[in-house]
N, C-alpha and C positions, 0 to 999 in steps of 0.2 A: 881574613874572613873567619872570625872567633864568633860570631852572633849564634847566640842558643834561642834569639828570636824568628832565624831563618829558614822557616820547617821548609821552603818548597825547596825542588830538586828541578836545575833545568836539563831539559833533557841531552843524552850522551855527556854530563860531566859526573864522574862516581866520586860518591862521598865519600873522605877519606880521613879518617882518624889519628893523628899521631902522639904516641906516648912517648916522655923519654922524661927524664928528668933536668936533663941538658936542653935549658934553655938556649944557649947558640946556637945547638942542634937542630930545637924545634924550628929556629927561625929559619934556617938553610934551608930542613926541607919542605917548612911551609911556604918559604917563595918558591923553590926550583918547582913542586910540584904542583902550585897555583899555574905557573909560568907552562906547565905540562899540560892544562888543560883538568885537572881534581878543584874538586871542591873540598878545602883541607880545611879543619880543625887543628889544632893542637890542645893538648896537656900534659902537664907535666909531675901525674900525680898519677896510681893507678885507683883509688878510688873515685876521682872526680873522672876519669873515666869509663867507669864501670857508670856514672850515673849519667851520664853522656848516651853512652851506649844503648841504656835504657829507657831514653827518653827518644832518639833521635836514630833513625836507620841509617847506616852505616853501611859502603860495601864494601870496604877494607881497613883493616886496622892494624898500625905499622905500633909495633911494641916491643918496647927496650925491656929485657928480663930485670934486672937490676937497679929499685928505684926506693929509698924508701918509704917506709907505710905502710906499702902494698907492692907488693911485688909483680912482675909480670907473669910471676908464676901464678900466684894467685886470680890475675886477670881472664888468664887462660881457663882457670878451675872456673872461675863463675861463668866464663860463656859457654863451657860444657853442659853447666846446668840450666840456662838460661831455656823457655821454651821460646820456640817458632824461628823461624829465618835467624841463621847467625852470620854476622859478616866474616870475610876469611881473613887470614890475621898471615901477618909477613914479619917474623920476630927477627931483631937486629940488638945485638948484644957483644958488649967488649968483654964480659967476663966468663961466660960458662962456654967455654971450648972446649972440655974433654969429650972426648965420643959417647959414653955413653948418655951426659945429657944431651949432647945433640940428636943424637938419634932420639932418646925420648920426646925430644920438644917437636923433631918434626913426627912422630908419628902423632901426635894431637889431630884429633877431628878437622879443627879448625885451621891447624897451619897448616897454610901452602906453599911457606917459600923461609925459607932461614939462611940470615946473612951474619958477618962478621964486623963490628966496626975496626975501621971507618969501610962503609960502603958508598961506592960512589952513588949519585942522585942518579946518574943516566941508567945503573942497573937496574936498580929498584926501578923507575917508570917501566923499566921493561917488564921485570916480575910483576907489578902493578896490571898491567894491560894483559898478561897471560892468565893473572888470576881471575883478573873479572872476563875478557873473551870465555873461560872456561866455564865460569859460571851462568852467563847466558845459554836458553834456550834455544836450538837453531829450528832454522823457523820449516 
């Protein structure tokens, strides 16, 4: 499900972003979490994300720090500055483990969940559906 021709959204499936530059990787978790019930993108680049982003609403966007080009540092800097609705973002990264960037990464606006690779697929749908349940308004 890659179509940048597929604006509509049906409803209860969240659009769902994935950057990584690991292509096997994008592919894992673009099946397991089609297979979850998302409507999944991937890329594998962080600018041709960034124009993704920009173009198409998003409610989660799963981003690998470590890519390059553009980094997911960078990805993160531009949706800080981005105006109106930003989607929440669930960074997964094999290389910046020391504490203080982790702490900084999760203290970002936008992240809501930081993982370590390899993360299994059944975590992440969980963190997936914590993020968006949270971002919905209760009625």
């Amino acid at each position: 499900m890659n179509s940048e021709t597929d604006r509509g959204r049906m409803p209860c499936r969240q659009r769902v972003l994935v950057v990584d530059d690991d292509v096997n990787l994008l592919a894992v978790y673009e099946d397991f979490l089609s297979n979850a019930g998302f409507y999944v993108e991937v890329c594998d680049d962080g600018y041709a994300a960034l124009r993704r982003i920009k173009k198409y609403d998003f409610d989660i966007v799963i981003l690998d720090l470590m890519m390059p080009n553009c980094s997911g540092f960078e990805v993160l800097l531009q949706l800080q500055r981005q105006e109106g609705p930003k989607p929440a973002v669930i960074v997964i990264t094999g290389v910046y483990k020391d504490p203080v960037t982790v702490e900084r990464i999760r203290r970002e606006p936008v992240v809501v969940d930081f993982f370590f690779k390899p993360c299994r697929p059944s975590v992440l749908v969980e963190a997936m559906r914590r993020a968006v349940s949270a971002a919905l308004p209760l009625p």
